[in-house]
C-alpha positions in Angstrom: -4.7 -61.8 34.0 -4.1 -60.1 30.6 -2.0 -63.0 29.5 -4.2 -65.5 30.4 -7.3 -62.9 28.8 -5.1 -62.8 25.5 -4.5 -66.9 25.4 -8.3 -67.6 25.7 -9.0 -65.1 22.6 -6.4 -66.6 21.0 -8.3 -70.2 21.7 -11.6 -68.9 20.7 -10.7 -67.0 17.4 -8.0 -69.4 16.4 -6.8 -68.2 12.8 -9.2 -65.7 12.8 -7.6 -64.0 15.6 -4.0 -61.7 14.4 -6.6 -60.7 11.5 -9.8 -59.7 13.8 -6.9 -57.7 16.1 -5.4 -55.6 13.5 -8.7 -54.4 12.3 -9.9 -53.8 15.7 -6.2 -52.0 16.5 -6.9 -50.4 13.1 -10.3 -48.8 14.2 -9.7 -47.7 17.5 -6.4 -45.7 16.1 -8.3 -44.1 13.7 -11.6 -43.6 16.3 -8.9 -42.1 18.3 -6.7 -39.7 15.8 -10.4 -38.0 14.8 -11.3 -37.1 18.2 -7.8 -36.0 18.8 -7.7 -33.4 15.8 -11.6 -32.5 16.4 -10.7 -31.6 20.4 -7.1 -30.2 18.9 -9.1 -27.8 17.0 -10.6 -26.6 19.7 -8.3 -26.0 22.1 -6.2 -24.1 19.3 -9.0 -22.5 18.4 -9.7 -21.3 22.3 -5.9 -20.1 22.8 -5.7 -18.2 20.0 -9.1 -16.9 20.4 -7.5 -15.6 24.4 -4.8 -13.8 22.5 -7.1 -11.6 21.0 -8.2 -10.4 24.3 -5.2 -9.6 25.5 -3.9 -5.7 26.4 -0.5 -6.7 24.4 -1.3 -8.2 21.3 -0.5 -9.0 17.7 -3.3 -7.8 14.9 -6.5 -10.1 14.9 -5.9 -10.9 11.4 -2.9 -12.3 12.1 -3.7 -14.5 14.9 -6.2 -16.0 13.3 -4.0 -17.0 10.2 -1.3 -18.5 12.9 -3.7 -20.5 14.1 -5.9 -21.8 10.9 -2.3 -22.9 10.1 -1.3 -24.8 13.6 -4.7 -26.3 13.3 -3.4 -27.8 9.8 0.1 -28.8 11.2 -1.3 -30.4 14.3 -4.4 -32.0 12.2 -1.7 -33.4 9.7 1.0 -34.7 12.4 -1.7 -36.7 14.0 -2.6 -38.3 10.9 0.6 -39.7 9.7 1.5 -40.8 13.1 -1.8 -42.7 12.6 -1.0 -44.0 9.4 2.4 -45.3 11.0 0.8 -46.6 13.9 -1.7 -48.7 11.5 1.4 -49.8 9.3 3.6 -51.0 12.2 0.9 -53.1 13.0 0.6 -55.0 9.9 3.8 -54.8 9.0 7.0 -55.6 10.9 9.2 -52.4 11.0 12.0 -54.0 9.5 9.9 -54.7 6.8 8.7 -50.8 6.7 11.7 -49.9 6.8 13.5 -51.9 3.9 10.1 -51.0 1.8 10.6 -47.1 2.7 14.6 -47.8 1.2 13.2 -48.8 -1.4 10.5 -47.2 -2.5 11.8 -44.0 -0.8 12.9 -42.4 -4.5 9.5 -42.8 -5.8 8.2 -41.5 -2.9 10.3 -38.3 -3.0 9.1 -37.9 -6.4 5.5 -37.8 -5.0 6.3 -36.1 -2.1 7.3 -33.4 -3.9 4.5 -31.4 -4.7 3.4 -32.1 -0.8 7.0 -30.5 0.4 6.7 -27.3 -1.9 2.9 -26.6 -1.0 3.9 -26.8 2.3 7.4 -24.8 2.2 5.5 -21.6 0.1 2.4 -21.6 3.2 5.2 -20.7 5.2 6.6 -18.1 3.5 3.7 -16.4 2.6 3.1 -16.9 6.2 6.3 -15.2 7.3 6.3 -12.9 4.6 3.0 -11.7 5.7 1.7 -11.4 2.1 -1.8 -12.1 3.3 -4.1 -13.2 6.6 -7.2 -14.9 6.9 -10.1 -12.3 6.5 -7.9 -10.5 3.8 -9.4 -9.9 0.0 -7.0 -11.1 -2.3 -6.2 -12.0 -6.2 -3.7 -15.0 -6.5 -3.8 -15.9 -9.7 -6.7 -14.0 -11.0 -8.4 -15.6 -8.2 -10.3 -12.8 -5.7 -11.8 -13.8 -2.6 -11.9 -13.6 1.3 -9.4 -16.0 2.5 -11.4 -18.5 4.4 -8.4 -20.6 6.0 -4.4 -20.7 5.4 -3.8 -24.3 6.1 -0.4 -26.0 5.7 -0.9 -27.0 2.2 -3.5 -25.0 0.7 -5.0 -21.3 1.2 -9.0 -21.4 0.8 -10.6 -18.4 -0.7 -14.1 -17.3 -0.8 -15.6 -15.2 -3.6 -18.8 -12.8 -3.5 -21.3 -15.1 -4.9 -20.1 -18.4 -2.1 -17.5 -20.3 -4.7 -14.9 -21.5 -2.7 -11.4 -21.8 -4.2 -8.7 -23.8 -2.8 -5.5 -23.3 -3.8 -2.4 -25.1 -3.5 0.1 -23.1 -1.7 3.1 -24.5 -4.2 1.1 -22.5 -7.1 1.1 -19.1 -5.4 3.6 -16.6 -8.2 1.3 -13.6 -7.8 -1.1 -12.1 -4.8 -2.7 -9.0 -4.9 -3.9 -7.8 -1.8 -6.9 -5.1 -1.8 -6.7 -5.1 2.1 -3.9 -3.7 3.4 -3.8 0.0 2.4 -6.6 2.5 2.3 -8.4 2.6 -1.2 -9.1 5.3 -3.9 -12.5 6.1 -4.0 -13.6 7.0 -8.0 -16.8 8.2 -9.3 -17.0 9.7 -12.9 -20.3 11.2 -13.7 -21.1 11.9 -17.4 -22.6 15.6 -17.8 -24.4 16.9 -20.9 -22.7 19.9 -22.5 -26.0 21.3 -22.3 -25.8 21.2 -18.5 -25.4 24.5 -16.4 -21.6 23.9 -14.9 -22.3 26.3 -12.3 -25.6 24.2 -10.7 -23.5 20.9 -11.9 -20.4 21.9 -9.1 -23.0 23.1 -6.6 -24.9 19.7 -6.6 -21.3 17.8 -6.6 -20.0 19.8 -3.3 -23.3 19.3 -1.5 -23.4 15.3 -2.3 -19.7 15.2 -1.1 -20.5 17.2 2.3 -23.4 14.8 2.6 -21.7 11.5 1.6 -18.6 12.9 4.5 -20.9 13.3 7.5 -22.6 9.6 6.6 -19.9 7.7 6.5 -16.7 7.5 9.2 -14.3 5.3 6.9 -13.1 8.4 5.2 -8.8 8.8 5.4 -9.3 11.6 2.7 -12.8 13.4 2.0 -14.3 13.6 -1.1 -13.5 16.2 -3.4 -14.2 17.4 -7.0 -11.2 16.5 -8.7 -13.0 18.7 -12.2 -13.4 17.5 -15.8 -11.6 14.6 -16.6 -12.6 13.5 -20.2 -14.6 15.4 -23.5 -16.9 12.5 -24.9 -19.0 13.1 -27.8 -22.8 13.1 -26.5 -21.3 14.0 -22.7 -18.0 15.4 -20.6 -16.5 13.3 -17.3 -16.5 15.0 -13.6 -14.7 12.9 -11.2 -14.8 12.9 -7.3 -12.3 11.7 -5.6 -11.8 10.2 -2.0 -10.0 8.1 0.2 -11.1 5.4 2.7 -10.4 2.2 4.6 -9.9 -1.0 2.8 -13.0 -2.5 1.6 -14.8 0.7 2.3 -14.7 2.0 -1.2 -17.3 0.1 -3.0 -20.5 1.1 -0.6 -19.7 5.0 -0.9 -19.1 4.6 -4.6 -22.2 3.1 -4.9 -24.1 5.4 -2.0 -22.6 8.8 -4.3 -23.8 7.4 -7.8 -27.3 7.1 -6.2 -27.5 10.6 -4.6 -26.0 12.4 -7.6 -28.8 10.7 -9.8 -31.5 11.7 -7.0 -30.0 15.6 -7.2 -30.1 16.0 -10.7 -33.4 14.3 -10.9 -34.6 17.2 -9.2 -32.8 19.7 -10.6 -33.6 18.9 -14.4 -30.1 18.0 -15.2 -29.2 15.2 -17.8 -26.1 12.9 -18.1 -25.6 13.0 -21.6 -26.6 15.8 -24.4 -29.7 14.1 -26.5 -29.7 16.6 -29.2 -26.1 15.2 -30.1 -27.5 12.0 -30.4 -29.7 12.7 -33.3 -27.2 13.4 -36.3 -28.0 15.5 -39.4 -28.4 12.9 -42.8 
């Protein structure tokens, strides 16, 4: 049946017909390898996504970056076999082969970039230098990392700017995720100020900011005078909390020291220095 199916096509499309069949072969493989990697994804995506639920179980952080990077291996194996599949059909394999003996130097010379990117993903991956969701600096590169794929490690920055970044590349990380942060405030405070008000205000923004927030591994505290400026001298508080937790209290103790000395008629800086005797 198939034989005699094969004979009449080979009838009707004549010369036409080796041509016609590896473009058709050509198609489906490549119809095929896309559906492949996009249900691939999924299921990856699904186990991984189970581990997380389990009682037993490795950080979140870390699953996740396991399995951006099978997605990439599997995604990757699919299409060179592909690509080989396509080849063997237009080519003999003979013929591949004696072009892959000789052309296989040049090909190591291109491959080599490929090889490298790929060896340093899984180092950092088994070194654990960084996991998707992290903040990092690689090479004076900050972002969220996005994906850790086989090749390349996707970061995302504040403003949406996505960086990718070959793996190979990768001399210097800095990660601002994996150990609680110092929390720094310096407020300027005009000589003219009553110190005595000054540390009363502090201590009652710090009790404040403490019960607001739970991301606290070390509460705030007046660490004193830190600096004698010209027009103004430094008070600094001090505090510790979970990564990436630093910046909102910061920001939320800036705003209610302002809001305190508003009210009590303090300045920031001494304005009677800024006028200087000609």
């Amino acid at each position: 049946m198939l034989g005699t199916l094969k004979e009449r096509l080979e009838n009707l499309l004549g010369d036409f017909y080796d041509p016609a069949m590896i473009v058709l072969k050509t198609v489906v493989v490549l119809i095929v390898s896309f559906v492949l990697v996009k249900i691939g994804r999924i299921v990856i995506k699904k186990l991984f996504d189970k581990q997380k639920k389990l009682k037993f179980k490795i950080d979140d952080k870390r699953i996740d970056t396991i399995s951006t990077l099978t997605i990439s291996v599997f995604k990757y194996t699919v299409y060179i076999s592909a690509l080989l599949i396509i080849l063997s059909g237009i080519l003999d394999l003979k013929a591949i082969l004696a072009a892959a003996g000789v052309g296989g130097v040049a090909l190591g010379f291109g491959a080599q970039s490929l090889v490298k990117d790929t060896i340093s993903g899984f180092f950092i991956l088994l070194e654990d230098q960084y996991a998707v969701g992290d903040m990092v600096t690689i090479e004076g590169l900050t972002g969220t990392v996005e994906h850790m794929e086989l090749r390349v490690t996707r970061l995302k920055n504040y403003t949406g700017d996505l960086y990718i970044i070959p793996n190979g590349e990768i001399r210097k990380v800095i990660n601002h995720t994996r150990d609680n942060k110092l929390v720094i405030v310096d407020i300027p405070i005009a000589y003219s100020s009553n110190m005595g008000k000054v540390t009363e205000i502090a201590k009652k923004v710090c009790s404040e900011v403490k019960d607001e927030f739970d991301t606290f591994t070390e509460e705030p505290s007046i660490l004193g005078i830190t600096s004698l400026g010209e027009h103004n001298m430094n008070l600094r508080i001090t505090a510790r909390t979970l990564p990436n937790g630093q910046w909102e209290i910061e920001r939320h103790i800036r705003l209610k020291i302002k809001e305190e000395f508003e009210k009590n008629g303090l300045e920031f800086f001494d304005r009677t220095r800024l006028i200087r005797p000609e």
